[in-house]
C-alpha positions as CSV (number, residue, x, y, z in Angstrom):
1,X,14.8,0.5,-17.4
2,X,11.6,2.8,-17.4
3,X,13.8,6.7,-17.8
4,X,11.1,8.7,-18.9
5,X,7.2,8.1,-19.0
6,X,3.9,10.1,-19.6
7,X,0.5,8.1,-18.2
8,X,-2.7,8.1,-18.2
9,X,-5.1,6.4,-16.2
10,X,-8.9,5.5,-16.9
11,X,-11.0,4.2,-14.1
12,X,-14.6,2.2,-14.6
13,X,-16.6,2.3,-11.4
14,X,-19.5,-0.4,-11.5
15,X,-20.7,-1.2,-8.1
16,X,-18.0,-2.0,-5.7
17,X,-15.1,-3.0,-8.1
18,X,-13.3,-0.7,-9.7
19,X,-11.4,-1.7,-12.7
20,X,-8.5,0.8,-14.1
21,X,-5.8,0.6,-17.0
22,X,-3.3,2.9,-17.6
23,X,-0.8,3.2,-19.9
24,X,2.9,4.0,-20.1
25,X,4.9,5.4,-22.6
26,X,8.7,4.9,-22.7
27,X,11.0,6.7,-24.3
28,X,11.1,3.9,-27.6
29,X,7.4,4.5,-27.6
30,X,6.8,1.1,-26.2
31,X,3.9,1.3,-24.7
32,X,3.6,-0.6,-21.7
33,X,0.1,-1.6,-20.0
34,X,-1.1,-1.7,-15.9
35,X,-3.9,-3.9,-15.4
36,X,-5.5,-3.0,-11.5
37,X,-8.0,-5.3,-10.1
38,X,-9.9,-4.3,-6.6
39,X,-9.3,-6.3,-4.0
40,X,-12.4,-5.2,-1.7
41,X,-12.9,-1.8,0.1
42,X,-10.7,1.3,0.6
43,X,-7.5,0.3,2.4
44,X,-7.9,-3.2,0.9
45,X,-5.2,-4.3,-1.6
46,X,-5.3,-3.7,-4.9
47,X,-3.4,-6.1,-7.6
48,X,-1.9,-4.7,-10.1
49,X,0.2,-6.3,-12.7
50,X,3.0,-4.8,-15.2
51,X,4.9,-6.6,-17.5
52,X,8.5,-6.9,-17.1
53,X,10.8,-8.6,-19.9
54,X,8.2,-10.3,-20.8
55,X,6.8,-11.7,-17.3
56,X,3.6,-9.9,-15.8
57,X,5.3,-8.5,-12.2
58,X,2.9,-8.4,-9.6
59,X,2.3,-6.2,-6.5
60,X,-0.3,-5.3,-4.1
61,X,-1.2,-1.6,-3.3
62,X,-2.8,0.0,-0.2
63,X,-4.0,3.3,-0.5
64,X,-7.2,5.5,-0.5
65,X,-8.5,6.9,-2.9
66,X,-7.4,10.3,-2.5
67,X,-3.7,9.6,-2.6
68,X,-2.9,10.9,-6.2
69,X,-1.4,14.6,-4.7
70,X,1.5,14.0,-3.5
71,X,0.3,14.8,-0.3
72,X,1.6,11.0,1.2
73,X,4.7,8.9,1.2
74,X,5.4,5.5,-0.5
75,X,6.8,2.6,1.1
76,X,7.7,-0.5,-0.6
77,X,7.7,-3.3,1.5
78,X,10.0,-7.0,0.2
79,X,9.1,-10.1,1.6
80,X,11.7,-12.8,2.4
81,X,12.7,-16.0,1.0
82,X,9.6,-18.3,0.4
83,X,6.8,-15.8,1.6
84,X,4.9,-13.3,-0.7
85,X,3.9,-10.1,-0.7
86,X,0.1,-10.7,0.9
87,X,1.7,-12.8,3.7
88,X,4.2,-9.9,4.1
89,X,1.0,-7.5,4.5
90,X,-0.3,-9.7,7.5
91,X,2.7,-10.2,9.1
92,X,3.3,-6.4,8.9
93,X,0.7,-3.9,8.8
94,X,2.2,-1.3,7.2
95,X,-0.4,-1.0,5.6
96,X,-2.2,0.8,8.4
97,X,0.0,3.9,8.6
98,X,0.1,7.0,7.1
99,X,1.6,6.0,3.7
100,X,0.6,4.2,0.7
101,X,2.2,0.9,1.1
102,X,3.1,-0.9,-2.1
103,X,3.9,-4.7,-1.6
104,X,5.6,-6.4,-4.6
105,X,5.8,-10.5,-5.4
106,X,8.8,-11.7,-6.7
107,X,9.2,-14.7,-8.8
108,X,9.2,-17.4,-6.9
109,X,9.4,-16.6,-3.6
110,X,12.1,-14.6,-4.2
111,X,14.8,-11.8,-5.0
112,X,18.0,-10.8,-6.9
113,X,20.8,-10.9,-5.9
114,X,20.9,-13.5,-4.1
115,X,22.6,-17.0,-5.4
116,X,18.9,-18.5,-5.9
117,X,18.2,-15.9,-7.9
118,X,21.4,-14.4,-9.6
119,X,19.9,-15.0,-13.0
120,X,17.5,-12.4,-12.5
121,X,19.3,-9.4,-10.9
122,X,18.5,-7.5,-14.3
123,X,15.2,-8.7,-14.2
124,X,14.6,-7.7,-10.6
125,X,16.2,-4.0,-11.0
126,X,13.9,-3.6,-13.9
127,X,10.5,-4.1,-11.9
128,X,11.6,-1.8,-9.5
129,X,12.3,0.6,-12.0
130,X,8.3,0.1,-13.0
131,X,7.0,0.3,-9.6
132,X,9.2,3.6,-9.2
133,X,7.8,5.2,-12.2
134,X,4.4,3.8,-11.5
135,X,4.0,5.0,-7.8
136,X,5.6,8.6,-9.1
137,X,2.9,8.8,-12.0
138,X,-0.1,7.2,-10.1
139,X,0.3,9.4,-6.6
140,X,2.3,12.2,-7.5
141,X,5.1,11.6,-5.5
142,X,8.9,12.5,-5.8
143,X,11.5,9.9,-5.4
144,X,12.8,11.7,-1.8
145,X,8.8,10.5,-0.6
146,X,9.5,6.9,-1.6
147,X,11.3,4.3,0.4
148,X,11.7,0.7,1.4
149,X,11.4,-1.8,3.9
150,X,12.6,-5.7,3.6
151,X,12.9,-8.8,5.5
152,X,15.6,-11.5,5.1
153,X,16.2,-11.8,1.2
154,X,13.8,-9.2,0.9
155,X,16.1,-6.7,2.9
156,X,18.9,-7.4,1.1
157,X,17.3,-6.5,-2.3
158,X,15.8,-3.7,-0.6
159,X,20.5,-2.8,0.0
160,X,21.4,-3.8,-3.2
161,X,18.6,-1.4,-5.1
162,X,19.9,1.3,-2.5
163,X,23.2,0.2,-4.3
164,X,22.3,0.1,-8.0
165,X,19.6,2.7,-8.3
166,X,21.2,5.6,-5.9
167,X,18.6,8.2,-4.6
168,X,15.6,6.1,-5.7
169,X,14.7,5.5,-1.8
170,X,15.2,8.2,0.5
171,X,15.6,5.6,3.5
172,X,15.8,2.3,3.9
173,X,15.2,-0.5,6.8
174,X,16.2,-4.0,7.0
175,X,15.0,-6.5,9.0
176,X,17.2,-9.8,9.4
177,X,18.9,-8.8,6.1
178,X,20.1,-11.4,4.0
179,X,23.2,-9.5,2.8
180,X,24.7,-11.6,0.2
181,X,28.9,-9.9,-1.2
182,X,26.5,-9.5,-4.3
183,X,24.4,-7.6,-2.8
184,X,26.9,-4.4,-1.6
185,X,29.7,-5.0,-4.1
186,X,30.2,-2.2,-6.6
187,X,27.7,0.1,-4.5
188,X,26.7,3.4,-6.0
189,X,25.0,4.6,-3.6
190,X,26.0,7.9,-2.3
191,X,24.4,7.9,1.2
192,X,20.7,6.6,2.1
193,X,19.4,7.0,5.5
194,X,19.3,3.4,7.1
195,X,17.9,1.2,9.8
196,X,19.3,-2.0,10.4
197,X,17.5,-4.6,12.7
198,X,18.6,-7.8,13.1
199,X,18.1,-10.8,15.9
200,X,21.7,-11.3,17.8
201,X,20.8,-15.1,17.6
202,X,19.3,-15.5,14.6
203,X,18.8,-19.1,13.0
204,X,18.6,-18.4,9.7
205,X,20.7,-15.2,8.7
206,X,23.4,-15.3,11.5
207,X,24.8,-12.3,13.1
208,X,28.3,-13.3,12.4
209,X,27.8,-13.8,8.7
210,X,27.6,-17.4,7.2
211,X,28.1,-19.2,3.8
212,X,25.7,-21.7,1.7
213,X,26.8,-24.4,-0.9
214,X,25.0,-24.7,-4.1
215,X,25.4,-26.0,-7.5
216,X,29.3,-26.6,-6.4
217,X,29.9,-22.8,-5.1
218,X,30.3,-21.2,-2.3
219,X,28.5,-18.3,-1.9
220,X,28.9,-15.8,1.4
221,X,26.6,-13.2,3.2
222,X,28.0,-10.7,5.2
223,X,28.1,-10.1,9.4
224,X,26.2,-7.0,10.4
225,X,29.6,-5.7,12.1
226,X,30.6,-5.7,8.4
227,X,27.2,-4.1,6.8
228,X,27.0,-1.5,8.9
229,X,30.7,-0.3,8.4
230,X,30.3,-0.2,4.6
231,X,27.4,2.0,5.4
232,X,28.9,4.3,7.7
233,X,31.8,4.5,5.3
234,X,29.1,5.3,2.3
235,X,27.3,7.9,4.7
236,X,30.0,9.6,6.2
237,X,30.0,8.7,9.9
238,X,31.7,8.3,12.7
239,X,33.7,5.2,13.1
240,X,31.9,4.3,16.6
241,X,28.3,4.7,17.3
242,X,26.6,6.0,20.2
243,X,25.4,3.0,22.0
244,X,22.3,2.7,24.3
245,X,22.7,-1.0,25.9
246,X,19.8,-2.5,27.6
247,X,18.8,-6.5,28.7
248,X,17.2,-7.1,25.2
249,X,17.7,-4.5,22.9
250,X,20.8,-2.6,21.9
251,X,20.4,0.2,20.0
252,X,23.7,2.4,18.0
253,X,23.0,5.6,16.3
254,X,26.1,6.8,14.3
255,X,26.9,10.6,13.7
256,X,27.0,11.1,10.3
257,X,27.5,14.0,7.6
258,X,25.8,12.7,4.3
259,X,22.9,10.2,6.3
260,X,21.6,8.6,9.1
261,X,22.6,5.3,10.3
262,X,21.1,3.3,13.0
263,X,20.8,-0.3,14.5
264,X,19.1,-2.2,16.3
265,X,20.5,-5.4,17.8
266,X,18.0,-7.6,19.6
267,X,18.8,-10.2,22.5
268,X,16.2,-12.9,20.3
269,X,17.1,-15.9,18.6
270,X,14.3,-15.0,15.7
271,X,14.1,-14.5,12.1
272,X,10.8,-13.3,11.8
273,X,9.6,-10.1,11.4
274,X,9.5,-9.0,15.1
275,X,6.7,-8.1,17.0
276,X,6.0,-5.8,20.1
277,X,8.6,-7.7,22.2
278,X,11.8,-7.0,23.0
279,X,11.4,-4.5,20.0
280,X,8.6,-4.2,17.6
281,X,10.0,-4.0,13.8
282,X,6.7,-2.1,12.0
283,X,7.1,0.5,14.8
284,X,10.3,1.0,14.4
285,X,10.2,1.0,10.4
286,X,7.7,3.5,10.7
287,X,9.2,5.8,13.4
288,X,12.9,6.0,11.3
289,X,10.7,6.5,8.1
290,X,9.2,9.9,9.9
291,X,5.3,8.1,9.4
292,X,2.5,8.1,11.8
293,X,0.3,4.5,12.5
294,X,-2.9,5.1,12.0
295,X,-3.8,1.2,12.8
C-alpha cells in the first residue's frame, strides 16, 4: 500500500498532445512511474497507467487543466461486471460535472471481492491505494474531497473499499450493487455518507439477495433490506427511515448521528445504469455527492 509519497510531475507540450511522467516515491524508496497519454481536447480522457504488483493498472481521467489547487472534488467512478471504464464514461457522464472524474479498468472486466475475482482483493485494494495517492498529489485534493460511485460489481468494490480503507471516500453511491458477504464482512468503516439505488425488479442483482455456484461453492450476495441495516448500524441511525412512497420511485432517508444514509428503490425491472426515467442515477449521484452538472 502507497502510505507516504513525494511527486513530481514533468509535462511536454508539442502540438495538441501532451505527454507527462511523474514519479512516486514510497516510503522503501521504490520509485514508482505514471505514464499519461492525451486522449484529445480538454475534458477528453486522459490514460494513464501505474503499475500495481507488477501489472500496469489503468484509468481514465477527466479534468481541465487547471485542476491541480484543490479547488475541485474527485470522483471515482467502478464499472460493473464485463464493461470498462470508457464504456462506464458514456453510459454516465459524470464526466460533465463539476468534478474531476477519474474512471479506473479493472482486470478483466472486473473487481475484488467478488468470487470471480477473490484472488485479487489484495491486488485490487492496492490500485486504489495508487489512484488515492495519485489524485491527492496530481490535484491537491484531501481525502474528505474524494469519493466514489459504482455500478453492479463495481458498487460493491466501491462498499468493500469503504470497508477496508475507512475515510478514504467521504461518500459513496451504489447503483445495483453487487454486495457479495465478502464484500461487508469484517467492515472498518466507521461511517461513510451513502446512497443506495437499486431496481426493485432487477434481473441480475435481485433485490431479495441471491446465490451463484462456481468451482463447487456457493457463494451469496446480500438483499438490500440487509445492506442498508449494516449501514445504518455503522452510521448510527435510526432503525426506520423516513419514507417518501411514490408510483415508481421510493425514496428512505434515515436520521443518522455519525452519516447520511439514503435509498432509492425504483419500481424497474433494470440493471443498468438508470437514466432520466423513473429516476435518473448520474443526477442523483451527483446531487448526494453536493456537485453541480455542468453537461
Amino acid at each position: 500500500m502507497l502510505q507516504k509519497t513525494l511527486a513530481t510531475v514533468v509535462a511536454i507540450v508539442l502540438g495538441s498532445t501532451v505527454v507527462s511522467c511523474a514519479k512516486v516515491e514510497e516510503l522503501d524508496k521504490a520509485e514508482i512511474p505514471f505514464t499519461i497519454s492525451s486522449m484529445g481536447p480538454i475534458r477528453t480522457a486522459e490514460h494513464v497507467t501505474v503499475p500495481v504488483r507488477g501489472v500496469e493498472r489503468e484509468f481514465y481521467v477527466y479534468a481541465s487543466p487547471e485542476a491541480s489547487n484543490g479547488d475541485l472534488p474527485v470522483i471515482f467512478a467502478f464499472h460493473g461486471r464485463g464493461s470498462s471504464a470508457q464504456s462506464f464514461a458514456n453510459a454516465t457522464g459524470l464526466h460533465e460535472s463539476q468534478a474531476i472524474v477519474i474512471y479506473p479498468e479493472g482486470i478483466e472486466q472486473s473487481w475484488a471481492p467478488a468470487y470471480y475475482r477473490q484472488d485479487h482483493q489484495g491486488d485490487d485494494l492496492a490500485f486504489m491505494d495508487a489512484l488515492s495517492t495519485w489524485a491527492q498529489e496530481t490535484y491537491g485534493v484531501e481525502q474528505d474531497q474524494m469519493m466514489a460511485t459504482g455500478h453492479s460489481n463495481g458498487g460493491g468494490f466501491v462498499r468493500y473499499v469503504s470497508c477496508q480503507r475507512p475515510g478514504m471516500f467521504s461518500a459513496i453511491t451504489t447503483m445495483s450493487g453487487a454486495m457479495y458477504e465478502e464484500v461487508v464482512e469484517d467492515c472498518h468503516d466507521p461511517g461513510t455518507d451513502y446512497l443506495n439505488i437499486h431496481a426493485a425488479h432487477d434481473p441480475v442483482v435481485e433485490y431479495e439477495g441471491d446465490t451463484r455456484r462456481s468451482g463447487g461453492k456457493t457463494y451469496s450476495y446480500l438483499a438490500v433490506p440487509d445492506v442498508l441495516e449494516q449501514a445504518a448500524e455503522l452510521n448510527e441511525c435510526d432503525v426506520a427511515p423516513a419514507i417518501d412512497a411514490e408510483a415508481t420511485v421510493q425514496r428512505e432517508v434515515y436520521a443518522c448521528e455519525t452519516a447520511r444514509l439514503e435509498h432509492v428503490k425504483v419500481a424497474s425491472n433494470s440493471h443498468s445504469w438508470l437514466h432520466k426515467t423513473p429516476v435518473d442515477s448520474t443526477t442523483e449521484t451527483l446531487e448526494f455527492f453536493d456537485i453541480d452538472y455542468s453537461g
